[in-house]
Structures are given as structure tokens and as C-alpha cells.
C-alpha positions in Angstrom: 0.0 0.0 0.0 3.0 2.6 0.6 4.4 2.0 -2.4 1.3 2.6 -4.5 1.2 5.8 -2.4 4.7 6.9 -3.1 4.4 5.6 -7.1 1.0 8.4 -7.0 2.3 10.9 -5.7 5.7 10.8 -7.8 3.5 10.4 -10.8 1.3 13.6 -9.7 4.8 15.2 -9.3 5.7 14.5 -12.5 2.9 15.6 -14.5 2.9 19.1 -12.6 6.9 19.5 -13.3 5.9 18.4 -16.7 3.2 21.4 -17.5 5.9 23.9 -16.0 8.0 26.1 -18.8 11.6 25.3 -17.6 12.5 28.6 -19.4 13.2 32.0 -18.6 9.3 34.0 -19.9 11.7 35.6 -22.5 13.5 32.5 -23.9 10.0 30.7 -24.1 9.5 30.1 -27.9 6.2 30.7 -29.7 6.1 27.0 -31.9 2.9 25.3 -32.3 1.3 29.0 -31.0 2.0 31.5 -34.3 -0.2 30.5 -37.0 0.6 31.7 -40.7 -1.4 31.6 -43.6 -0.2 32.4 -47.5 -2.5 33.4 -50.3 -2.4 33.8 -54.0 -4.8 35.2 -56.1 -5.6 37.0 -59.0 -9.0 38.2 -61.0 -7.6 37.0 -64.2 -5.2 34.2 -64.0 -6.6 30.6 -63.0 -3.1 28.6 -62.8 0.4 29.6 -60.9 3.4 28.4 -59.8 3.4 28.5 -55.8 7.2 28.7 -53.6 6.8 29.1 -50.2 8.2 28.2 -46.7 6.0 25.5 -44.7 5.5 24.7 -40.7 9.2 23.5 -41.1 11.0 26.7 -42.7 11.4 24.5 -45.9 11.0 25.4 -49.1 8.1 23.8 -51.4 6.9 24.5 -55.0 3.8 23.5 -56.2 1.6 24.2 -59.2 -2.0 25.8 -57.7 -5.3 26.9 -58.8 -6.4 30.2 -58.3 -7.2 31.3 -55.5 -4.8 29.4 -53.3 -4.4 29.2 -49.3 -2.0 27.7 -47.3 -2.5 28.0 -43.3 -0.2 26.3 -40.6 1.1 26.5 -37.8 4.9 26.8 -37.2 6.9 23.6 -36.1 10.2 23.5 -34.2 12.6 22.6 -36.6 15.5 21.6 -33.9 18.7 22.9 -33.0 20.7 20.1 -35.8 18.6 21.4 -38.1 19.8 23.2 -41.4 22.2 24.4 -38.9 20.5 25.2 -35.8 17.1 27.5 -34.4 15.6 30.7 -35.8 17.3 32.5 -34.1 13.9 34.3 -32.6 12.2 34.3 -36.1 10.3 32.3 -38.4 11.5 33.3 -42.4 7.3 33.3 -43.6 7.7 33.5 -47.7 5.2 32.9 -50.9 6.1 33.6 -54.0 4.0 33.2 -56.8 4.3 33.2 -61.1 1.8 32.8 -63.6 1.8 29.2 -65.3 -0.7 29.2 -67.8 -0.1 32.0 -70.2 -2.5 33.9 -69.3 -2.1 37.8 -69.0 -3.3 39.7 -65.6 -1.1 40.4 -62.3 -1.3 38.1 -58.9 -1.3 39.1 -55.8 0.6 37.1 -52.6 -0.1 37.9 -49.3 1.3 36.9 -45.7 -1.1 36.8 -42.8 -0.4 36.1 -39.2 -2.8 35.3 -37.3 -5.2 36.5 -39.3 -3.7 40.2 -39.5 -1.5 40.7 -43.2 2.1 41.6 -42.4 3.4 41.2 -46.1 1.7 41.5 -49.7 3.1 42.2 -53.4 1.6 42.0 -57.0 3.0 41.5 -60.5 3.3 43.4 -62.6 4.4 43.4 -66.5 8.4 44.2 -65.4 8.2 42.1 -62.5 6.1 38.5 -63.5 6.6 37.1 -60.1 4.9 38.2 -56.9 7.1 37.4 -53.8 6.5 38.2 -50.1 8.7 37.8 -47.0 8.2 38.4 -43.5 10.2 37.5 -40.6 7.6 36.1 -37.8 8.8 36.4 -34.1 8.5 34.2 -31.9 
């Protein structure tokens, strides 16, 4: 009976040490908390090509439909990761380039949760919309 007492109470202990941030409030990172969501669009153009950083800071290219949204939520990549952390930031990017011949601008935008933070458009000197915006954590 005392050692089913002693193995509850250790386990209660261990759950509430568990829940605890072991951090200073300041060094407390922000994954699995910021979410981010990219969107192309345009009023003429149906198709693009679609770059952009996901939840892991990695780069992806995809061809899309019109209009196109991508939401997530940003994952901790690790410290032996592409050589180590953020460093405090998240590198949010979308970048986006017509693909089907069709003439018109698009638009790219960067929202964090929910609010934009970064948007740019084509235009006929510039064929490829691209935004960046550095996300703390």
C-alpha cells in the first residue's frame, strides 16, 4: 500500500513539473502557438506556380489553382537542423508566377494570425509576386 502511495504521488509530481516552462518568460519560444497563412490570387489568372516556406521553414513549389491558401502552424525545426534555431524568427515567404499564359497580375499575401504583415503583385516588369516576412517568436 505505501508503495502505490509513493508511485501516485511521484506520478502527480511528474505531471505538474511536466506542464511547467523550464525557461526563462523571455526564452519561451512561440512554436505550435503563431499561426501563418499564405494566399495567392488573381481576377484573371486561374493557374500559378506557388514557392513558399512551410511549418518546417522548408521550401516547397507546387503548381496551384487560383485562388490558393495555405495555413499552418509553425513547427520547431530543432537545434541540428539546417544548422540550428531561428534565431527568434520564423522566415514566412510565398512567391508566386503565372503558369498558364494567361495575362493579368497576382497578388501574394502573408497573414499572421489572421492580421497581413506582407503582400506584393506582379506586374508586367516584374512576372513574379514574392513576399517575405520575418515572424517572431
Amino acid at each position: 500500500m505505501k508503495n502505490s502511495v509513493k508511485i501516485i504521488l511521484l506520478s502527480f509530481c511528474m505531471i505538474i513539473f511536466s506542464c511547467y516552462c523550464c525557461c526563462d518568460e523571455e526564452d519561451c519560444n512561440q512554436y505550435g502557438r503563431r499561426t501563418v497563412t499564405y494566399r495567392v490570387d488573381s481576377t484573371t489568372i486561374s493557374n500559378a506556380n506557388v514557392m513558399f516556406n512551410n511549418d518546417y521553414g522548408l521550401t516547397e513549389l507546387h503548381p496551384v489553382s487560383l485562388p490558393w491558401e495555405y495555413t499552418f502552424t509553425i513547427k520547431d525545426r530543432g537545434k541540428d537542423f539546417f544548422g540550428g534555431d531561428y534565431d527568434g524568427y520564423f522566415p514566412a515567404f510565398v512567391s508566386a508566377r503565372n503558369s498558364g499564359g494567361q495575362s493579368g497580375s497576382i497578388n501574394v499575401a502573408i497573414y499572421v494570425g489572421g492580421n497581413p504583415v506582407a503582400s506584393s503583385s506582379t506586374t508586367s516588369t516584374m512576372p513574379t509576386a514574392q513576399a517575405y516576412y520575418n515572424v517572431e517568436l
